[in-house]
C-alpha positions in Angstrom: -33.7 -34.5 157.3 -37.3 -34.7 158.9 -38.7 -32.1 161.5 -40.1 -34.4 163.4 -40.1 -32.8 167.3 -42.5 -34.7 169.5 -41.7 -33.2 172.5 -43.8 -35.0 175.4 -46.5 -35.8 172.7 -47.3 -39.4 172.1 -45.8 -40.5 168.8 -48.6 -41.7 166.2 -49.8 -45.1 165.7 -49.9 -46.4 162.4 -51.5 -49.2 161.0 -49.4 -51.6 159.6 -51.3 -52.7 156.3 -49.2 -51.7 153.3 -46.5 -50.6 155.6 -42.9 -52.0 156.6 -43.2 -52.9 160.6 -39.3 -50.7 162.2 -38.7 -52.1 165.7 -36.4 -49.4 167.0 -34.3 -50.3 169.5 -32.2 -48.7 172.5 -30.9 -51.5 174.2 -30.5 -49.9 177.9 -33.3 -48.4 179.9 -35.9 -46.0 178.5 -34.3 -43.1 180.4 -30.8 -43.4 178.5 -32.4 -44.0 174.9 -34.4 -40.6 175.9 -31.1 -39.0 176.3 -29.6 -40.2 173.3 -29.6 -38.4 169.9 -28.0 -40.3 167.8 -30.8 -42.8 168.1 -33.1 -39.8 168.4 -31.8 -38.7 164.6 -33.0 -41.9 163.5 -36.2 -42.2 164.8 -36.4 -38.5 163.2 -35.5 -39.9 159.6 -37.2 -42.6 159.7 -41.1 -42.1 161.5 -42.0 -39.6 159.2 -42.0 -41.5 156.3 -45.9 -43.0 155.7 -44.6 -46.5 154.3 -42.6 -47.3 157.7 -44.3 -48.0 161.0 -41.6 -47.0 163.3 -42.3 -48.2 167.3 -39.9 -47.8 169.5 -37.8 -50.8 172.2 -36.1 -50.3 175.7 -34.7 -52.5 177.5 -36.9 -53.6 180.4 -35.2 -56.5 182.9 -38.6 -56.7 184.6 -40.6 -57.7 181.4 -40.6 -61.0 180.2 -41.0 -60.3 176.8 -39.1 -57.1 174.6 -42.8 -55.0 173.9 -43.1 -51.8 172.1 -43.4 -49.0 174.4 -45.8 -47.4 171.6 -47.7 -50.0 171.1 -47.2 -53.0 173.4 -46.2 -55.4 170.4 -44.0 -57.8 171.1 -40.9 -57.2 169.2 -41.1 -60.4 167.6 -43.4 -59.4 165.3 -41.4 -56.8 163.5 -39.7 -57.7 160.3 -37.2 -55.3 160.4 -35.3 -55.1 163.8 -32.9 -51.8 164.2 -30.6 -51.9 167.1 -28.3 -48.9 168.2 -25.3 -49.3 169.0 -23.8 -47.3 171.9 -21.8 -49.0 174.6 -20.0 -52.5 174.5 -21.4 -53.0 177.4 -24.9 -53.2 175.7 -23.8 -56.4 173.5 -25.0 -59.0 176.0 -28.4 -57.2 176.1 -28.8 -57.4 172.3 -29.0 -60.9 172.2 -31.1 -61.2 175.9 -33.4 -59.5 173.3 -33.5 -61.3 170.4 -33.8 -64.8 172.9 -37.1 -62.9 174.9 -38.8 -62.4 171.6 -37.9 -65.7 170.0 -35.6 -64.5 167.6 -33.0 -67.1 166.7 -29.9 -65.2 167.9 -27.3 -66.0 165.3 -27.7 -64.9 161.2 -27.3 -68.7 160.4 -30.1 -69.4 162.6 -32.2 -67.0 160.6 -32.7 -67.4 156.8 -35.7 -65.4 156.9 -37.3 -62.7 158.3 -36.6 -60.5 160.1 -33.4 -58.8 159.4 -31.4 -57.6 162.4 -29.5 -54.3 161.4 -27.4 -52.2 163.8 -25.8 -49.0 163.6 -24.6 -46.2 165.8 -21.4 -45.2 167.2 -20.6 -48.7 167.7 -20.9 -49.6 164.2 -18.4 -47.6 162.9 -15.7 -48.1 165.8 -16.0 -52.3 166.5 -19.2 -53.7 166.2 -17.2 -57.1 165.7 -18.0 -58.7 169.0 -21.6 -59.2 167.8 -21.1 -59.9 164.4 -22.3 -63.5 164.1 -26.0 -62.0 165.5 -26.3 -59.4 162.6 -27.3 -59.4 159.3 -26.0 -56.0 157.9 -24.4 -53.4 160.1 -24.5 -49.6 158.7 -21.0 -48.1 159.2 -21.4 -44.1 159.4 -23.8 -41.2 160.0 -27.4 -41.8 159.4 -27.9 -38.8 157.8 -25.4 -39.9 155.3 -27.2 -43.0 153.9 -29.5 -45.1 155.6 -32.7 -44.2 154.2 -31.5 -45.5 151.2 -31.0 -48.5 152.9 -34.0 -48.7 154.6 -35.9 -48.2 151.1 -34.1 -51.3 149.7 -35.4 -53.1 152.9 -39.4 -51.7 152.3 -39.8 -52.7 148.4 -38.3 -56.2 149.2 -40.8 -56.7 152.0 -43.3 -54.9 150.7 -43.2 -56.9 147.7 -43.0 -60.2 149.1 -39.2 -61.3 148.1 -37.0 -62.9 150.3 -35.3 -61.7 152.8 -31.6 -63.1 150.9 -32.9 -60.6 148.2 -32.6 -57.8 150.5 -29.3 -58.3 151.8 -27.9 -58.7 148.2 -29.1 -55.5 147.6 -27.8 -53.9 150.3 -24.5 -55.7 150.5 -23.6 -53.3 146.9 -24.8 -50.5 149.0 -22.0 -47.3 150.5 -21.7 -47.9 154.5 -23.4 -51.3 154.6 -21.3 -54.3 155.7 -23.1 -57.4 154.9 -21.2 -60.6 156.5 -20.2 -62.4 153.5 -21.1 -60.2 151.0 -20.0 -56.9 151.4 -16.4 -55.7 149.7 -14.5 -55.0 152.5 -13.5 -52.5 153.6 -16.5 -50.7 154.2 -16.3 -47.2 153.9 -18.1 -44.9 156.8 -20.8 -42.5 155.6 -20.3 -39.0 156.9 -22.8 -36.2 156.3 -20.5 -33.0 155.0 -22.4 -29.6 153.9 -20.4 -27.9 151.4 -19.4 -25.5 153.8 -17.7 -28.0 156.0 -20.8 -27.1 158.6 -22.9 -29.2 160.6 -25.6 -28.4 158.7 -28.1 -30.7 160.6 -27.2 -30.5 163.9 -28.9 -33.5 166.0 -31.8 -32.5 168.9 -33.6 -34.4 171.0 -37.1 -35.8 169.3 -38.9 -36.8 172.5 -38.1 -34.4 175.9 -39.2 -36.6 179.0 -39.5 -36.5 182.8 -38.3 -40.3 182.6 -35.0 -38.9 180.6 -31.7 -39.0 182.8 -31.4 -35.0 181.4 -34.7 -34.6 182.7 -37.2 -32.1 180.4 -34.6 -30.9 178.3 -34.2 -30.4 174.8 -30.5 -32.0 174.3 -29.1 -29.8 170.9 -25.8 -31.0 169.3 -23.1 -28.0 168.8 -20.3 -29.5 167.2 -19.4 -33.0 166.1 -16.1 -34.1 166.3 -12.5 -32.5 167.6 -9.8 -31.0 166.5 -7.3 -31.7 169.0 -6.4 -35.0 168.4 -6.2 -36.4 171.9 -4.4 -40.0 171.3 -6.8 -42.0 173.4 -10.3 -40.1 172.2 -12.1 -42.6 169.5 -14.9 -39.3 169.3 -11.9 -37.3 167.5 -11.2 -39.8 165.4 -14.4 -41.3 163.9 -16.2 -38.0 164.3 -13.8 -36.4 161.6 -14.1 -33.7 160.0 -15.0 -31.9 163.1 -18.1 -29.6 162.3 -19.9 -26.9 164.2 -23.2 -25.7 163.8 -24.3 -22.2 162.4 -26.4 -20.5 165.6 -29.1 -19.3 162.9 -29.8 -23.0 162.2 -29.8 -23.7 166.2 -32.1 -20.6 166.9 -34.5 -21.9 164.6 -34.6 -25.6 166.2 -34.9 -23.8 169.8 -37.6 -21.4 168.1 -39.9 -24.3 166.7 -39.6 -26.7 169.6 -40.1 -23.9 172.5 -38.3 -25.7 175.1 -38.1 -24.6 178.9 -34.4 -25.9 178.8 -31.5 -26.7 176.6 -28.5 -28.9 176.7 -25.9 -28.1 174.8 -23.7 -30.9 173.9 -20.8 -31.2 171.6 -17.1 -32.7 171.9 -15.3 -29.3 172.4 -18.4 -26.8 173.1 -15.9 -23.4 174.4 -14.2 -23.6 170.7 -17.6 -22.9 169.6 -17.7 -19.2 168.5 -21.3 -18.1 168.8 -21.5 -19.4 172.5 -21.7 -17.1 174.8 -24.0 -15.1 171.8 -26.1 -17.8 171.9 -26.7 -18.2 175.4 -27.6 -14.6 175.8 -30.5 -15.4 173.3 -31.8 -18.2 175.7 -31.1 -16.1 178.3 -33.2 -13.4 176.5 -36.0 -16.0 175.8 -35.7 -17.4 179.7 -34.8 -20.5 178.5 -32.4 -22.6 181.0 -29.4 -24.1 179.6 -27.0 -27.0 180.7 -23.8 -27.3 179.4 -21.3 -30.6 178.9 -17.3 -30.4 179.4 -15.7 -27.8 178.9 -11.9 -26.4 177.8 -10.1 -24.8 181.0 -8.4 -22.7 177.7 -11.7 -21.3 176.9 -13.4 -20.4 180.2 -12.7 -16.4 179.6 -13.6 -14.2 182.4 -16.9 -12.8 180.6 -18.1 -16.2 180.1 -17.3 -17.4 183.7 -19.3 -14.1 184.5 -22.0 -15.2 182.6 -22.8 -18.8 183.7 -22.6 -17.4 187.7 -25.0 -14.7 187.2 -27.4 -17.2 185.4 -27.3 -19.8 188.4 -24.9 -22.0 187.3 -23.2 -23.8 190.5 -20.8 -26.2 188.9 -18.4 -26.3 186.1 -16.5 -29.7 184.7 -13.1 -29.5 183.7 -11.2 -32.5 181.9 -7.4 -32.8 183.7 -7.0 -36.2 181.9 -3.3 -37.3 182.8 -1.5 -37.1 186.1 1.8 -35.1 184.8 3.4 -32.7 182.2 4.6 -35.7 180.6 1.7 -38.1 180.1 -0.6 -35.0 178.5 2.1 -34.2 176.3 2.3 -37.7 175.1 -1.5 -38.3 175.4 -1.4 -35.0 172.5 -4.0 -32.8 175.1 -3.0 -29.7 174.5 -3.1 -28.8 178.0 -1.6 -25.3 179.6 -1.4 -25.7 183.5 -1.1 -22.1 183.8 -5.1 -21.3 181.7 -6.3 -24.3 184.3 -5.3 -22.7 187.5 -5.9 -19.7 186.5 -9.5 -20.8 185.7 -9.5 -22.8 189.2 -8.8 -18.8 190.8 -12.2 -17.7 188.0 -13.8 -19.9 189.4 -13.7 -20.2 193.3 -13.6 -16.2 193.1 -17.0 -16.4 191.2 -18.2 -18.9 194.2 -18.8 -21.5 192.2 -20.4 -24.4 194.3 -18.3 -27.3 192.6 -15.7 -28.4 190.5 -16.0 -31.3 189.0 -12.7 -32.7 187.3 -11.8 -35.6 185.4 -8.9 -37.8 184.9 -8.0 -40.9 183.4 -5.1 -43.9 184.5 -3.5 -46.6 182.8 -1.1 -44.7 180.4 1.3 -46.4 178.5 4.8 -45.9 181.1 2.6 -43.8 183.7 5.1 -44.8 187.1 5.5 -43.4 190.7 6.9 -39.9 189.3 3.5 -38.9 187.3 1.4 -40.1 190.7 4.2 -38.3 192.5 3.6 -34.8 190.2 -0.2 -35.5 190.6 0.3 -34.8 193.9 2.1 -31.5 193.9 0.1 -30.4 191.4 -3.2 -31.2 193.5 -1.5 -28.3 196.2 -1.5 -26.1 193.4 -5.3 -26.7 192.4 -5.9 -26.0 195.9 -4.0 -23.0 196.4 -5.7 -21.5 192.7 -8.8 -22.2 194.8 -7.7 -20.6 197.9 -6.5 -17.5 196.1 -10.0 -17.4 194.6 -11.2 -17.0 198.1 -9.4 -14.1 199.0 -10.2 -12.6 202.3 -13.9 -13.5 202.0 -13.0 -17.6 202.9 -16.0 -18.3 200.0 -15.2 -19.8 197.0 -15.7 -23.5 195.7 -16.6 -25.6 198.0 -16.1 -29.3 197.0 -13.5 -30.0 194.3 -14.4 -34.0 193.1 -11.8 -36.0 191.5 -13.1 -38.7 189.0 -10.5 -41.3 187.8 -11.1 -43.9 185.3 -9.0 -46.2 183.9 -8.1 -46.1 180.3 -9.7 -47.7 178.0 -7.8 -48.3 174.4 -9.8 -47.4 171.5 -10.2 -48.9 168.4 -9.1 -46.8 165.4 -6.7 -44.3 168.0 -3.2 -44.6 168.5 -3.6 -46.4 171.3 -5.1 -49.3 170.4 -1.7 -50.3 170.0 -1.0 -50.3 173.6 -0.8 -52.6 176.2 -3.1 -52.9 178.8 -2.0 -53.2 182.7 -3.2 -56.0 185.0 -5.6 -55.6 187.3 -3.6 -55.0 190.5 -1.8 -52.4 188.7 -5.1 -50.1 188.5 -6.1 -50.9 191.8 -3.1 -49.8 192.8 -3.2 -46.8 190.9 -6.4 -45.8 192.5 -5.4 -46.5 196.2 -2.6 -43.5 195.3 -5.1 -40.9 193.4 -8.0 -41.5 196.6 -4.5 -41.2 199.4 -3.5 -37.7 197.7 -6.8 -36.3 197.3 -7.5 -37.2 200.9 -4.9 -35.3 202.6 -7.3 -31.9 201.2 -9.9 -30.7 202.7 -12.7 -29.7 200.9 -11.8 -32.8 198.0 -13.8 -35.6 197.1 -12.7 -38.7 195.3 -14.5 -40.9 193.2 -12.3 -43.9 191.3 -13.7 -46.5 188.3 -14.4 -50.2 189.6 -11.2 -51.3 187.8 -12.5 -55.1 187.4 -15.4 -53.4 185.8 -13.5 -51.2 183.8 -11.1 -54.5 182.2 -14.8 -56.5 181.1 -15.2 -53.0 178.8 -11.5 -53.2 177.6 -12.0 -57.3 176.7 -15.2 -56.0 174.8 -13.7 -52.8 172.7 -10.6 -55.2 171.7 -12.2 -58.1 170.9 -14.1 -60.1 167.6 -16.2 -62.5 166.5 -13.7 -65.0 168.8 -15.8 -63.3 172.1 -19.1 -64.1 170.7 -19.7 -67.3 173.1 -19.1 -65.4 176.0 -21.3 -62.8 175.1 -24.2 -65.3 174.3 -23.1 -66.7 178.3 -23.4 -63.4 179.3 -27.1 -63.1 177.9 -27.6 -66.2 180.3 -25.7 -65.3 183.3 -24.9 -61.2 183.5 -21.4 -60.1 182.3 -19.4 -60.4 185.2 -19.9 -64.0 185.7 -19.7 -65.0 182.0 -16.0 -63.1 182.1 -15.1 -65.3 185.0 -16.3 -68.2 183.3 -14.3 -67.0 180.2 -11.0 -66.1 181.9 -8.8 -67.6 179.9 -10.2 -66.1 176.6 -10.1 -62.8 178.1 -6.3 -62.4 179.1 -5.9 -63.9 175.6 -7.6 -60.7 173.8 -6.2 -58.2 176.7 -2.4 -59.4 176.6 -2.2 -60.7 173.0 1.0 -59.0 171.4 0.4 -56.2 169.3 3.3 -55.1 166.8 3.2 -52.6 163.7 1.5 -55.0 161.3 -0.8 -56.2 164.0 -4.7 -56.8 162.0 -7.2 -55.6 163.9 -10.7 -56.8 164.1 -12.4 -53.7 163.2 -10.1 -53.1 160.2 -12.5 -54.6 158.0 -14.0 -50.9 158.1 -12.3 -47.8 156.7 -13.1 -44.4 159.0 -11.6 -42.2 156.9 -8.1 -42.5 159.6 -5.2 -43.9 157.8 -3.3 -46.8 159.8 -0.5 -45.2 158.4 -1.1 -42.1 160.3 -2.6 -43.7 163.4 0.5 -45.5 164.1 2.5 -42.1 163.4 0.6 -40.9 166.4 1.3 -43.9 168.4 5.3 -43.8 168.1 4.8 -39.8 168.7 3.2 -41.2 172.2 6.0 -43.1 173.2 8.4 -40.5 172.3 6.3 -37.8 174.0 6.1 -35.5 170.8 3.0 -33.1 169.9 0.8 -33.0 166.8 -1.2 -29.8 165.9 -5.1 -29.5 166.0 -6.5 -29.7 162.6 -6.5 -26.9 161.0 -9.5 -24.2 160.4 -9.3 -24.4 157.0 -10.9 -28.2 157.3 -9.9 -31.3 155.6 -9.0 -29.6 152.0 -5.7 -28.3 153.0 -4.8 -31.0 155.5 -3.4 -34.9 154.3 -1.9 -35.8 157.5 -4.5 -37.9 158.7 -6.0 -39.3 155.4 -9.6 -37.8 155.7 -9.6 -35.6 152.5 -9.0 -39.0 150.8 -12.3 -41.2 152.0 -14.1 -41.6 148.9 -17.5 -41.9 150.7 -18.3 -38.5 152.1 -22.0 -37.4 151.5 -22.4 -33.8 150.6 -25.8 -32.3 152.0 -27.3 -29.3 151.3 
């Protein structure tokens, strides 16, 4: 993969004679895309190369007209549109920015150029919802296969031919879907070294002032999880779970000279070279930011560590509100390492703890609210005992509940998803327990909000009109408008043989094993981590067996 770090340097302009015209596009707010690497690694792959002229899109609600931040061109002028892929919630804005830019929104509406393509996270867990406004969609990492791809796309245009021409091409091609064309399933691309490394870790391409991780160099540790959590879609379409070698993260930190790093990754504390590694920033007075971390792997030394180097707050993941939901939710989650890090913590005078938690479990009732709430004394007591005779220790402890989300291609996508009311209610009890402590703070997910993401990560094609509404009239009101559809794709009944929109793609996860996990939920019954040895010795959850896996170097 390219080099290509920018930094705060203004990418170069190139002219467009003899070249294929990339609109790159993050469709949020220049300060997210900046933030993002997975639409950072593409820019990286793809703006090197001398016969692309790669400029890059944000979404911009007080511009008439999508414009290349590069170059000011509008984006209707690019004959090859890339769009990543990151939220549901971004759907709606993808076609607000194919209507700006007088792009006919629909594939049918657009026999020729240009070709909308979209990838990203998205792409390879439901991009169904948005189908009918794509012509291709690539299904897996792009480190794994789109520059192929993307050459397919620069002969054909380069040469004149039709755009039909292209998508033939690419229909035949491993991790492209092509509506009507494609063999289905499509199989996702993953990028495995031969060592079972992440041997290209992601970084950031551009560091900003305008980023929301503001003048940092964002550097990906690990990709992927082995816990198997039964609601986390990152564990599941982010298998094999890889880490990075630190020689190959020194070097990236060496060459770009940052002032600061973030470190992010899905499981960073099971990284082994951590703490080594942040004593080489530390050596280099480099500042460091870290993501969510294990309560399991916050030793003493590395508690130590973080304090003395100014760190004021640590996040801890609590997810479910008993021993019985965790347990059935697969967490892996020892109540005895988490107070005892709560007492680590507060005794190190850490400012805040941030935790976070998640309702709407399948069977959660008044007894798991009602074990919440004893175990809250005992977070508070871990802190108090942390105190000791000084009285200092952490000062705020904030709660963050959100409400659960079923994932496509994770057990519970299978489950059922409560009304409204019901997480409203749910909140009302989380923010009346956390209140009776002093020094607590709760913060609880809009649930009405929270239901518009669930209608979009379940649904297909069927939701299109109301996303082309939404385009028109913002989200919430094209929901409302919708109503009827949307308790149809919530509350439809989903049994064993259930098809699934998104099936029409192949992750690597049997269904087989998926649904394994999901009757393990209900029975409250706990699965191992994958093991060290990698996929090789492992055939529980399919992954050895996905025919598509690109070997790098």
């Amino acid at each position: 993969m390219s080099e290509l770090y920018l930094g705060r340097t203004v990418p170069r302009l190139k002219d467009w004679g003899g070249r294929l015209p990339v609109a790159l596009v993050f469709p949020e707010a220049a300060q997210h895309g900046l933030s993002t690497l997975g639409w950072q690694v593409v820019y990286r792959l793809l703006a090197d190369r001398e016969e692309l002229a790669v400029e890059r899109f944000f979404w911009d609600p007080t511009s008439p007209r999508p414009r290349s931040v590069d170059s000011g061109r509008d984006l209707g002028l690019f004959p090859l549109v890339l769009f990543s892929l990151n939220f549901e919630g971004d759907f709606p804005t993808v076609l607000r920015l194919l209507q700006d830019a007088d792009i006919p929104v629909t594939r049918e509406e657009r026999p020729s150029w240009p070709l909308v393509l979209a990838g990203g996270p998205l792409a390879f867990l439901n991009p169904f919802p948005l189908l009918p406004a794509l012509d291709g969609i690539f299904v897996g990492e792009a480190e794994a296969g789109l520059n192929p791809v993307i050459d397919v796309i620069a002969r054909v245009w380069n040469s004149g031919g039709e755009k039909s021409l292209a998508l033939g091409e690419m229909a035949r091609m491993p991790g492209m879907l092509v509506p009507g064309q494609s063999l289905l399933p499509v199989h996702r691309l993953v990028h495995v070294s031969g060592s079972g490394e992440l041997s290209e870790p992601a970084y950031s391409c551009f560091i900003s002032s305008e980023a929301q991780f503001r003048d940092m160099l964002l550097l990906e540790v690990n990709r992927g999880c082995p816990y198997g959590c039964r609601f986390c879609a990152a564990g599941s379409i982010y298998k094999p779970p890889r880490h990075a070698r630190i020689e190959t993260l020194k070097e990236i930190v060496s060459r770009c000279q940052p002032q600061k790093v973030g470190l992010v990754g899905t499981a960073l504390t099971d990284w082994p070279d951590l703490l080594p590694f942040l004593r080489w920033l530390q050596e280099r007075k480099i500042k460091f930011s870290l993501s969510s971390m294990r309560a399991d792997g916050l030793t003493e030394e590395l508690l130590q560590f973080l304090r003395h180097t100014g760190t004021r707050s640590v996040t801890l993941a609590l997810e479910g509100a008993s021993r019985r939901l965790r347990r059935a939710m697969n967490k892996h989650f020892s109540e005895e390492a988490f107070l005892e890090a709560v007492t680590r913590i507060s005794r190190m005078q850490f400012g805040t703890l941030k935790l976070y938690m998640i309702t709407g479990w399948p069977g959660e009732n008044e007894e798991d609210w009602a074990e919440f709430e004893s175990f809250l004394v005992r977070i508070d007591e871990a802190r108090r005992a942390g105190q000791g005779n000084r009285k200092k220790g952490v000062e705020l402890i904030s709660l963050s509940v959100s409400c659960l989300v079923p994932k496509a291609w994770t057990p519970l996508q299978w489950a059922a998803i409560p009304d409204e009311e019901w997480f409203k209610a749910a909140m009302r009890r989380f923010k009346k327990a956390v209140g009776r402590f002093k020094g607590m703070r709760f913060a609880g997910e809009n649930p009405g909000q929270a239901r518009v993401q669930m209608f979009l990560a379940r649904g297909g094609e069927e939701i299109f009109p109301c996303l082309e509404r939404a385009a028109e009239v913002g989200l919430g009101a094209a929901v409302r408008e919708f109503d009827e559809l949307v308790r149809e794709v919530l509350h439809r009944p989903l049994a064993r043989d259930s098809v699934f929109p998104w099936e029409r793609l192949d992750i690597g996860v049997s269904r087989k094993f998926l649904y394994s996990e999901w009757t393990k939920y209900r029975h409250g019954l706990v699965s191992p981590p994958c093991p060290d040895s990698g996929c090789g010795e492992c055939r529980l959850c399919g992954m050895d067996l996905l025919p598509s896996l690109s070997h790098g170097s």
